[in-house]
N, C-alpha and C positions, 0 to 999 in steps of 0.2 A: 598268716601270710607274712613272710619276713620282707623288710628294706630293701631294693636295689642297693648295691654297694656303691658309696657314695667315692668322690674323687676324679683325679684324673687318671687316665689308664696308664697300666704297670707302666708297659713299655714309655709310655712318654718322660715317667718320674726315671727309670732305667737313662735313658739315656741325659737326661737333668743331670742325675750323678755322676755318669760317666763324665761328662763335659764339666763337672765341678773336679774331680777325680784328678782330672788330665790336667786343668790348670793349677793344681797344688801338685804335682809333679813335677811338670814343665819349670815350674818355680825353685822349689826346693831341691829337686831331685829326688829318687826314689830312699836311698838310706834316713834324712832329714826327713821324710813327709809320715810323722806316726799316725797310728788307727785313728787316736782322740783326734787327729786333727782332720782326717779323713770322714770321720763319721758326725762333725761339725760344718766342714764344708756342704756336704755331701745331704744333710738334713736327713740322717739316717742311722739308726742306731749303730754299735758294733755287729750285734748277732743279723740283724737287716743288712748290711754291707756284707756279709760273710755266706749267708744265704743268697743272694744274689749275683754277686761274682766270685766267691771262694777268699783265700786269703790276700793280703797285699800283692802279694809278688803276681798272682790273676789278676787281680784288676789292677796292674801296674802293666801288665802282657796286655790287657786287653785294650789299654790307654795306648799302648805304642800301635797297635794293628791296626786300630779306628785312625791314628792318626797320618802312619802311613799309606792307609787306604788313600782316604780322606787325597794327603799330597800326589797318588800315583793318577788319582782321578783329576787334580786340577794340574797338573806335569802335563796327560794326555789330551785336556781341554786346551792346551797352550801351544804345543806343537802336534797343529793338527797337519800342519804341511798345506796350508792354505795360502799362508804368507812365504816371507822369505825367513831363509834358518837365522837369518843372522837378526830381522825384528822378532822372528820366535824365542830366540835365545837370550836378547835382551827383557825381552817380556818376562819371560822365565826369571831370570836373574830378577828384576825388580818384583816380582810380587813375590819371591821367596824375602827378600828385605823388606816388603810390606809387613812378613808375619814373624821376622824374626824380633822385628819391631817394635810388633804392634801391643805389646803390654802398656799399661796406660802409667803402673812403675818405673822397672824397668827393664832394657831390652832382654829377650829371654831365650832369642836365639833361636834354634832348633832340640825340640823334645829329644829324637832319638841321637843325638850328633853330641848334644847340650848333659843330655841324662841316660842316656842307655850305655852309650861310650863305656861309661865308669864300673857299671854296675856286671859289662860283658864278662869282666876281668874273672869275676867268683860266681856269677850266675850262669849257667849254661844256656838256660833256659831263654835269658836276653840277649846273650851273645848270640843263638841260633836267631833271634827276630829282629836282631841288627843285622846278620849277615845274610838275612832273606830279603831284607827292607833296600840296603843297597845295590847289592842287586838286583831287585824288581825297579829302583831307580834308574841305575845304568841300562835297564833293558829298553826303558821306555827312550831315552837319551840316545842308545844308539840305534834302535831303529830309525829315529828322524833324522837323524845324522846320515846313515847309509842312503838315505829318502833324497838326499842334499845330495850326494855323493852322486846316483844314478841319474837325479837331474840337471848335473852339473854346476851345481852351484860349488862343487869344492871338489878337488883334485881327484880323478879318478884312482888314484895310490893313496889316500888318507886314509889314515888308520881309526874306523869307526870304533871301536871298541875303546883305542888310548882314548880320542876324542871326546867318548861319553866319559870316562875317569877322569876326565880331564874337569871338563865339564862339573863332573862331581865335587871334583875335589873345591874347583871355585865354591861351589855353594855354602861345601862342607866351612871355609873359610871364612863366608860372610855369615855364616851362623856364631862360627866361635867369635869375629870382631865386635859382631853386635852385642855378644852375651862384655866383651870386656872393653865395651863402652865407645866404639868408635862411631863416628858419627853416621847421618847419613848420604853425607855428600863423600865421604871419603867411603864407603864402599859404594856407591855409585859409581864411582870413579874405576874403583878396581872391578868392576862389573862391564863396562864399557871396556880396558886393557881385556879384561877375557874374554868378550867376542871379538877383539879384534885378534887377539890369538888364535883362539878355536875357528873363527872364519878366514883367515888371510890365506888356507891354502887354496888361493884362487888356479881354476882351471888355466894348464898351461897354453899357451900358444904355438899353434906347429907351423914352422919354418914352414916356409911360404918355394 
């Protein structure tokens, strides 16, 4: 009668890796983070990392989808349309500088904004999961927005679509300030100017 297989199960060490995988990413960026230092983090051989998610550039795609995921699920946790857009949108803003943050080194920004950016230029492959990533962001952004728009919290003629880009591009901002050391009172600051842009097109008043 042979052993039970001892351990913990595949999948739980799978996703261990991954989450070690994604923070030596996130860090270094994908060109700087080699195998050896991958198959160190990661407590897993070469030929074990290669067997399990394929070469780098796989488990470098599979670090940005989990991660994106990951963001499109706590984006749709935040503006659930329960509140008002403009405490959803501040909320948003601040817990995206929670994690752009929250390295205990230092700031490190946003994964795909931070490290896919660069690599879109000669990878196809990332360019397609960046360009599916931002807009699956924008989608979520202006659905809430036009949510804002039909309940009148913001001008029946605002442009939902610029709005979520707009929106975007804030984020896209406090990711790069973060990654180049600004503080966090001063993107707080520019978090609070961009709701009050994105919100100030208050519903007009009709002449009486």
């Amino acid at each position: 009668m042979t052993n039970p297989r001892r351990g913990r199960p595949v999948q739980y060490d799978r996703e261990q890796a991954l989450q070690r995988a994604t923070d030596l990413f996130w860090s270094a960026g994908f060109a700087a983070t080699s195998l050896d230092a991958l198959s160190e983090a990661t407590e897993m051989t070469r030929p074990s990392l290669a067997g399990a998610f394929g070469d780098k550039e796989a488990l470098y795609l599979e670090a940005l989808k989990r991660y994106r995921d990951a963001g499109i699920d706590a984006l749709r946790s935040t503006l659930s349309g329960k509140r008002s857009l403009r405490t959803e949108l501040a909320d948003v803003l601040r817990n995206s500088t929670d994690i752009y943050m929250a390295s205990a080194n230092a700031a490190r920004g946003c994964l795909l904004i931070g490290t896919a950016s660069v690599e879109a230029v000669h990878r196809p492959s990332v360019r397609r999961v960046l360009k599916e990533s931002l807009g699956a962001f924008n989608a979520v952004l202006e659905e809430r927005i036009r949510k804002a728009i039909t309940d009148g919290e913001l001008d029946s003629e605002a442009d939902a679509a610029g709005l979520a880009s707009v929106t975007s591009a804030i984020m896209h901002s406090l990711a790069v300030r973060a990654r180049a050391g600004e503080s966090r009172h001063a993107l707080a600051k520019l978090s609070r100017a961009a709701v009050d842009l994105i919100c100030g097109k208050l519903p007009r008043e009709h002449p009486q």
